[in-house]
C-alpha positions as CSV (number, residue, x, y, z in Angstrom):
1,X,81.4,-2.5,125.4
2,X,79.8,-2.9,121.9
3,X,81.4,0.5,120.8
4,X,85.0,1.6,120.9
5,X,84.0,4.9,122.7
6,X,88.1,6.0,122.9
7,X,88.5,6.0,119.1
8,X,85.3,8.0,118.6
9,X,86.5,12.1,117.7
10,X,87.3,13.5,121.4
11,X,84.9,16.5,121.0
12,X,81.5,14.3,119.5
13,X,82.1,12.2,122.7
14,X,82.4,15.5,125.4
15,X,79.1,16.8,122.8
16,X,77.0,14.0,123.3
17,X,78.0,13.7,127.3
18,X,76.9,17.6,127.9
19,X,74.0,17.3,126.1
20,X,72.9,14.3,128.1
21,X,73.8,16.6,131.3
22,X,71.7,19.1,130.2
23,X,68.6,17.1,129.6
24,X,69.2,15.1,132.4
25,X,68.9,18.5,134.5
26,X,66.6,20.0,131.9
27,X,63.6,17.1,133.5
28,X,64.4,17.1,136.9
29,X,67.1,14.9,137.9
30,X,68.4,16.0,141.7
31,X,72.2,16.4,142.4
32,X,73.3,13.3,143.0
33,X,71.8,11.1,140.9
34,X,72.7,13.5,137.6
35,X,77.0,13.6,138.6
36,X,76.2,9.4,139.5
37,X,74.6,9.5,135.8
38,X,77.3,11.8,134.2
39,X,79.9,9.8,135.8
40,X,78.9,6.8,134.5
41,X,78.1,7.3,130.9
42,X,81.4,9.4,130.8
43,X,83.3,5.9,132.0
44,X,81.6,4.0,129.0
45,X,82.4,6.8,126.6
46,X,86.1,6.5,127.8
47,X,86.3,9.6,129.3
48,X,87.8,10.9,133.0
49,X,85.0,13.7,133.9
50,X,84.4,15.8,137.3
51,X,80.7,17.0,137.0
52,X,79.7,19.8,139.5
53,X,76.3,20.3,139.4
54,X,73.6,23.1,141.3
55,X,70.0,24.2,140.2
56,X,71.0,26.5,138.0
57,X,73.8,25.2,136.2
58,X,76.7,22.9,136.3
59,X,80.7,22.7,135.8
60,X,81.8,19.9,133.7
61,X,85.6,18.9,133.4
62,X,86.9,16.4,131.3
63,X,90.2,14.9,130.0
64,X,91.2,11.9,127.9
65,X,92.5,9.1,130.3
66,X,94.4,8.0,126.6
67,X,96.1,11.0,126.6
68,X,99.3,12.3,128.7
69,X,98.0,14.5,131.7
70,X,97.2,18.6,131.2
71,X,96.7,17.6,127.3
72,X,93.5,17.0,126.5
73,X,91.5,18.8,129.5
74,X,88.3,20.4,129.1
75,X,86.0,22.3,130.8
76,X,82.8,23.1,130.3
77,X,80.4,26.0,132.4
78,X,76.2,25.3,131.8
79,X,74.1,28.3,133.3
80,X,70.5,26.9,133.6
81,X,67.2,27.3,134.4
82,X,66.0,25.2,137.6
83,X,64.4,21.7,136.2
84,X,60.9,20.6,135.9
85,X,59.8,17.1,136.5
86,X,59.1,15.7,132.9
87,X,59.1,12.1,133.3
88,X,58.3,11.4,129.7
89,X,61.3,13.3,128.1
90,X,63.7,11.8,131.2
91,X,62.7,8.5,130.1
92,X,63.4,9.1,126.6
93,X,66.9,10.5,127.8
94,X,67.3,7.4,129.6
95,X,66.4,5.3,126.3
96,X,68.9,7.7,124.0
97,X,71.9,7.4,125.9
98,X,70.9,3.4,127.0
99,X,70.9,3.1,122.5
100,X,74.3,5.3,122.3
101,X,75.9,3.0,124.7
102,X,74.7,-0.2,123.6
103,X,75.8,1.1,120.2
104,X,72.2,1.1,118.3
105,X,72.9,4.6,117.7
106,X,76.0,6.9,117.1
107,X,77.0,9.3,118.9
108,X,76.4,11.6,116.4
109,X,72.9,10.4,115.9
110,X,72.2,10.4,119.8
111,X,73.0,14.2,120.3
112,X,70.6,14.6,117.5
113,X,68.1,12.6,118.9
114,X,68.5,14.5,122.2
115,X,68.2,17.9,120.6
116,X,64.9,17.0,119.0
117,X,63.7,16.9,122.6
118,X,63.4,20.2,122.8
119,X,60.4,20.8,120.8
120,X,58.3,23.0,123.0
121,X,54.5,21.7,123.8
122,X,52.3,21.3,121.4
123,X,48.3,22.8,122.0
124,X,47.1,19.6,122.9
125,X,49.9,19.0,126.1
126,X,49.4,22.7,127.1
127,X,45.6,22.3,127.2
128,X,46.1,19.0,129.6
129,X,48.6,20.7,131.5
130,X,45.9,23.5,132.0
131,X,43.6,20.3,132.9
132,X,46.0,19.0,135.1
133,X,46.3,21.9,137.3
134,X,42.7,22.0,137.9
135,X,42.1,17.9,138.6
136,X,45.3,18.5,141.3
137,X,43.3,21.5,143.1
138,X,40.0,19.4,143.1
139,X,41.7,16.3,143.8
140,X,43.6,17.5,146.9
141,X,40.3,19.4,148.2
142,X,38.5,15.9,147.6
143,X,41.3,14.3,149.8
144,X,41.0,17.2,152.3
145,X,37.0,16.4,152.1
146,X,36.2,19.5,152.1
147,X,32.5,20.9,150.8
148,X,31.8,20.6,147.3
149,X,31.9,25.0,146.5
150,X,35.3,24.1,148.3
151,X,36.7,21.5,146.0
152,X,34.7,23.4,142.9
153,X,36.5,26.7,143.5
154,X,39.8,25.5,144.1
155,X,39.3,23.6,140.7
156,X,38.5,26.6,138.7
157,X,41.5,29.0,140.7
158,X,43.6,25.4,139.4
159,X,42.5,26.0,136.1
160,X,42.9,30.0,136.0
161,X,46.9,28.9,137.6
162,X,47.2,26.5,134.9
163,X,46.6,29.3,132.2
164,X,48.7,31.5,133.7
165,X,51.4,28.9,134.0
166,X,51.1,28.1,130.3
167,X,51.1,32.0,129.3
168,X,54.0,32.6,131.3
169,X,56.2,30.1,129.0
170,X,56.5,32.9,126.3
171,X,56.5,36.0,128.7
172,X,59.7,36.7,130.9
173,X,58.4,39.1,133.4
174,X,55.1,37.0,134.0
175,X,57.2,34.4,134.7
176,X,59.5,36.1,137.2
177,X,56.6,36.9,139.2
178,X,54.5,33.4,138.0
179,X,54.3,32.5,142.2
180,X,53.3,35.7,143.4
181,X,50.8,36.5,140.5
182,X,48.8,32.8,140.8
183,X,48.8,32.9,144.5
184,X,47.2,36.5,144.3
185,X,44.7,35.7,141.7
186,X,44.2,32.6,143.6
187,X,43.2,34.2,147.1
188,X,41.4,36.9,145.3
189,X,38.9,34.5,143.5
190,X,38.6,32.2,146.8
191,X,37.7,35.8,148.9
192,X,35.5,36.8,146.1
193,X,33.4,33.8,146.2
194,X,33.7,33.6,150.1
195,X,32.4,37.1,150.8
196,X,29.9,36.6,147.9
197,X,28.6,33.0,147.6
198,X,28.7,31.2,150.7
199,X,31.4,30.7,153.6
200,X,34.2,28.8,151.9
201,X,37.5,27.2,154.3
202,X,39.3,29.8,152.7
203,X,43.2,29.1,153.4
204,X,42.8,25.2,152.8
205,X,40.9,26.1,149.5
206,X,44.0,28.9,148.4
207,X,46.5,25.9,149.5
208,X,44.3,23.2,147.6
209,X,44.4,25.5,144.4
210,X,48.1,26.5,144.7
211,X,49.2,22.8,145.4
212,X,51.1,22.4,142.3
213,X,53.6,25.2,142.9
214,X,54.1,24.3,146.1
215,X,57.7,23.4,146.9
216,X,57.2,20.4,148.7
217,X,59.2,18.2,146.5
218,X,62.0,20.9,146.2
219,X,62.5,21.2,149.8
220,X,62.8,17.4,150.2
221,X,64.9,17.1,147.1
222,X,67.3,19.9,149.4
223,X,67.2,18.3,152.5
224,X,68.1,15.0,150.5
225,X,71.1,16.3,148.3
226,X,72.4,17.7,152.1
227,X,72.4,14.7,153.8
228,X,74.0,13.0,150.5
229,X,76.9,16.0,151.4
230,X,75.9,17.8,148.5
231,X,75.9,20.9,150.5
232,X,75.8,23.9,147.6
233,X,73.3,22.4,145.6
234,X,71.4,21.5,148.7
235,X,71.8,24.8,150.1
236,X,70.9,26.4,146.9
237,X,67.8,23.8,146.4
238,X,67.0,24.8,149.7
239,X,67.0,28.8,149.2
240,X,65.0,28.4,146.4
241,X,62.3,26.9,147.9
242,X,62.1,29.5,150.6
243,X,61.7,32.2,147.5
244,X,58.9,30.3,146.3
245,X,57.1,29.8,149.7
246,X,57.5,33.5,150.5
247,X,56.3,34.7,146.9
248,X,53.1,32.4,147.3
249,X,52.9,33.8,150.6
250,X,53.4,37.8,149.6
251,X,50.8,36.7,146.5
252,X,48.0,35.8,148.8
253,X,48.8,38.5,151.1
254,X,48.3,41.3,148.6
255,X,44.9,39.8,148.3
256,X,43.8,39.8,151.8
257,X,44.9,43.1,152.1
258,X,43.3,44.8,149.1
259,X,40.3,43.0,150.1
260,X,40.4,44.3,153.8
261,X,41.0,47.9,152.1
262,X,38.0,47.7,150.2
263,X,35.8,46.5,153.0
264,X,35.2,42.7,151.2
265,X,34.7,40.6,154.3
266,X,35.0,36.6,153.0
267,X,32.9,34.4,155.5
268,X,34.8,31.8,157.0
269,X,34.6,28.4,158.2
270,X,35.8,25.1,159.1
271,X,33.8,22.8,157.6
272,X,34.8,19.0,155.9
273,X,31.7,17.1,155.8
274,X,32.4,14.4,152.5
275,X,32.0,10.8,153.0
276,X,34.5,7.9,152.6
277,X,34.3,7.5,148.8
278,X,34.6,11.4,148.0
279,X,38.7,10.5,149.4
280,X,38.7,7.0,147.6
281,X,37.1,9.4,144.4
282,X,39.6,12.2,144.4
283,X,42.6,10.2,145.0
284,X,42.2,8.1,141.9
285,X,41.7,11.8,140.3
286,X,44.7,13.0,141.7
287,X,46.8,10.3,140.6
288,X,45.7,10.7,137.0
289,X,46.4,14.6,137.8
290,X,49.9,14.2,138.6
291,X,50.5,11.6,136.2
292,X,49.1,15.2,133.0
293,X,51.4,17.4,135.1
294,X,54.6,15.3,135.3
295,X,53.8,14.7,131.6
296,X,54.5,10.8,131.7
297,X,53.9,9.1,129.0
298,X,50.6,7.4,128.5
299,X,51.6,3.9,128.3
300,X,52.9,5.0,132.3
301,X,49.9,6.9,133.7
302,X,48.7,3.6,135.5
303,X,51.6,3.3,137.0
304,X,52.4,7.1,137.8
305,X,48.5,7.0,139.3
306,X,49.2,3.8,141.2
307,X,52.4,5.3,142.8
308,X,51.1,7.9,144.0
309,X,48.2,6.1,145.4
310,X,50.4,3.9,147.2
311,X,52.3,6.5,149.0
312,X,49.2,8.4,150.2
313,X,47.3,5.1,150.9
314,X,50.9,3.7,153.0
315,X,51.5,6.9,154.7
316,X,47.7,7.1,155.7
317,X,47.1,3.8,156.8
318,X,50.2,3.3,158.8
319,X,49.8,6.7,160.2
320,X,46.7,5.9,161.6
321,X,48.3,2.7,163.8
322,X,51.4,4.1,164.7
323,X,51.7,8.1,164.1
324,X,51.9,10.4,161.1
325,X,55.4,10.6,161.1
326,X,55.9,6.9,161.1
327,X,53.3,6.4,158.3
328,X,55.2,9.3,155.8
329,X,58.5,7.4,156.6
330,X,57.2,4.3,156.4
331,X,55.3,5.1,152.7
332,X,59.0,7.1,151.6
333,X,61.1,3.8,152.7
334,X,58.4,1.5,150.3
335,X,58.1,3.9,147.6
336,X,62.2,4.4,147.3
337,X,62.5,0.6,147.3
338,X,60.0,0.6,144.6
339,X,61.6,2.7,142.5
340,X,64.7,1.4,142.8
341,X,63.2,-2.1,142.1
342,X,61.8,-0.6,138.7
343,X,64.8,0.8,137.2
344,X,66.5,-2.6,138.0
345,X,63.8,-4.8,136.3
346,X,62.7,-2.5,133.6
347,X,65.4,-0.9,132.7
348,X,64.1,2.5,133.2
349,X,64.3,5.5,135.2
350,X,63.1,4.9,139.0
351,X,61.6,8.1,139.1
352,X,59.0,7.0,137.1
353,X,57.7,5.2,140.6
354,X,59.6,7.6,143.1
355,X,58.6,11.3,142.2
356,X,54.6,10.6,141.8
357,X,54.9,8.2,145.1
358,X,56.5,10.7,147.4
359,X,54.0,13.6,146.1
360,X,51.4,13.7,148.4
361,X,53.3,13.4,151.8
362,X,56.3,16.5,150.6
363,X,55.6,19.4,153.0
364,X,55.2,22.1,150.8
365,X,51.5,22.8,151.7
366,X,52.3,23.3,155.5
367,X,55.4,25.1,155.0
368,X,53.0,27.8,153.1
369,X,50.3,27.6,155.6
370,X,52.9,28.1,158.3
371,X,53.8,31.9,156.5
372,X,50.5,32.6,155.5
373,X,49.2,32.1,159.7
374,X,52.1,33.8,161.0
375,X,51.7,36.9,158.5
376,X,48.1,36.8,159.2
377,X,48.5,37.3,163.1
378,X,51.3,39.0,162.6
379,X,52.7,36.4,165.5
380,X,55.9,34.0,164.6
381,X,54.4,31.9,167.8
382,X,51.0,30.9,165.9
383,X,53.3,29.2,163.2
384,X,55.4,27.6,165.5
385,X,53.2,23.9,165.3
386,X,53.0,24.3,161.6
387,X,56.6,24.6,161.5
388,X,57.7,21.9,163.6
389,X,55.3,19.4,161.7
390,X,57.2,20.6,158.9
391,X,60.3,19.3,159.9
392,X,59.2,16.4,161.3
393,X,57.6,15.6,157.7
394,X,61.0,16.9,156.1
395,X,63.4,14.3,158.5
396,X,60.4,11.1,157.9
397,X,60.5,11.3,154.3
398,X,64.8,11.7,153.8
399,X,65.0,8.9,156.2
400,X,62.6,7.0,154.4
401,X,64.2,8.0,151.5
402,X,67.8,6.5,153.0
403,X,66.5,3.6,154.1
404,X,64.7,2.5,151.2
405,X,68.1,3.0,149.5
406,X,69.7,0.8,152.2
407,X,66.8,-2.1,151.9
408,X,67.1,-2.0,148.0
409,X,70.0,-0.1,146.8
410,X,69.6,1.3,143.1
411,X,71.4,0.2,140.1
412,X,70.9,3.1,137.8
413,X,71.5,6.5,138.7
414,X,67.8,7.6,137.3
């Protein structure tokens, strides 16, 4: 240790660790990779910490291992907002603390340079988050080859979501009702356009444009933390994505129904006539997508794109030989290996590879279509196939996700 982290003023070193908790949470780091994070730093700093972490907040208690027992304890109680994947900020929270404890930078200097993180978006990110959103809807239509008014009106319900998404930044109430409001306006433009345009595939083109808050990633992060024993924040995890399916779900409800009421009839149909290089075409798109909406950095959009192209392209190809469940398990196991691999060689955080990687195949998009089909028929039996492949999805990806750990464990926490 370049530092001498125990002489440094008790309090700047418990400052600097909280922060890093905070920011570390703040971006989207799951359970038990942040207390494996805080845990470690807090060793290096020369501190004795018990983290306790959930979506919402966290419990930290610390004490000075210098000092006689009862003496120097601490605690500290975070109440927080759930985290969004920000890949860009994580790795320069990564890069802070990596400075701090190599001693480039001071303590007091690195809770500075964390703080200055929280700069809100500027015009310029906002307007390619708005971007994002609608690439993602036309993207996953692409990949779901369906017709092109299909993929062009889930693109311009993405954009309409991504508006509203940015909006909703600065105005609380929006915000609490964000899911319901875009899946709403969402089914309302796709019935609008259906009943008025020409027949559209109606629920895949609300799922295509809704993709992005679809918790997918949420509910595998959930199932994850529980089989790490994790079982609040897993639980919680869990119980949050539920509230999100069902608000997307009660969203594009309202909208069926007010249409029903004033006799708008959307025509229906199932129809996915694209060729082979429309999929090749709006998977590169969607990679590039995801890449705007995680907000990597630019210098890591090739590789954010390529991950996620690899975990579609894995689960897809190994699918087709030996079943769908075995090809999402088999693309998890690479992509967790992968990402582990990076954060030991580059020295950076693993989710960089991991989060993009695992997008495609989370089940969020079934779990919504399996509430908006039973609600529809008003028949818990007609959702009972959408469910189960639900769960199957769910178990291929955590094992994937343990195994991979297994064939490469990490080395860094991130």
């Amino acid at each position: 240790m370049s530092r001498p982290f125990p002489q440094e003023a008790y309090a700047a070193r418990i400052a600097f660790l909280v922060e890093l908790a905070e920011h570390l949470h703040m971006y989207g780091t799951t359970g038990p990779r942040l207390e494996a994070a805080i845990e470690m730093v807090a060793h290096r700093l020369g501190l004795e910490c018990e983290p306790w972490t959930n979506p919402t907040g966290m419990v930290l208690s610390f004490s000075d291992p210098m000092r006689p027992p009862g003496d120097s304890d601490a605690t500290r109680v975070l109440r927080l907002p759930p985290g969004d994947n920000d890949l860009g900020r994580l790795c320069d929270v990564d890069r802070i603390a990596e400075d701090v404890l190599a001693g480039r930078l001071g303590l007091a200097e690195g809770h500075a340079a964390l703080r200055a993180l929280d700069r809100p978006l500027s015009r310029r990110q906002s307007a390619m988050q708005v971007m994002g959103f609608g690439l993602v809807a036309a993207g996953v239509g692409g990949l779901l080859r369906l017709p092109w008014l299909d993929i062009a009106t889930a693109a311009v319900i993405g954009l309409v979501i991504g508006l509203l998404h940015v909006a909703a930044r600065t105005r609380p109430r929006l915000r609490e009702a964000g899911d319901a409001v875009s899946a709403m306006v969402a089914a309302s433009i796709a019935i609008l356009v259906a009943a008025w345009v020409a027949p559209l595939n109606l629920n895949t083109v609300i799922i295509s444009a809704l993709i992005v808050l679809m918790p997918g990633l949420t509910l595998t992060n959930a199932i994850n933390e529980l089989t790490s024993q994790h079982l609040i924040s897993g639980t919680a995890r869990f119980a949050g994505a539920v509230a999100i399916m069902i608000m997307l779900t009660v969203g594009t409800m309202v909208a069926m129904v007010a249409a029903d009421m004033l006799g708008i009839e959307p025509q229906v149909r199932a129809w996915r006539p694209q060729p082979d290089w429309v999929e090749w075409c709006a998977l590169a798109v969607t990679g590039f997508a995801f890449a705007v909406l995680f907000r990597a950095k630019a210098r890591d959009y090739p590789l954010v794109a390529a991950a996620a192209a690899t975990g579609y392209l894995v689960s897809r190809t190994a699918g087709q030989a030996w079943g769908a469940e075995f090809g999402i398990f088999l693309a998890a196991l690479v992509i967790t290996a992968a990402g582990n691999g990076y954060a030991r060689w580059a020295w950076r955080p693993g989710a960089v590879v991991r989060v993009p990687g695992i997008i495609l195949m989370v089940p969020g998009s079934a779990s919504v279509r399996t509430l908006i089909t039973s609600v529809q028929q008003q028949d818990l039996g007609a959702g009972q196939t959408a469910a189960m492949a639900v769960v199957n999805i769910l178990l291929a990806i955590v094992a994937g996700l343990i195994f991979g750990n297994l064939l490469l464990p990490a080395r860094r926490s991130l």
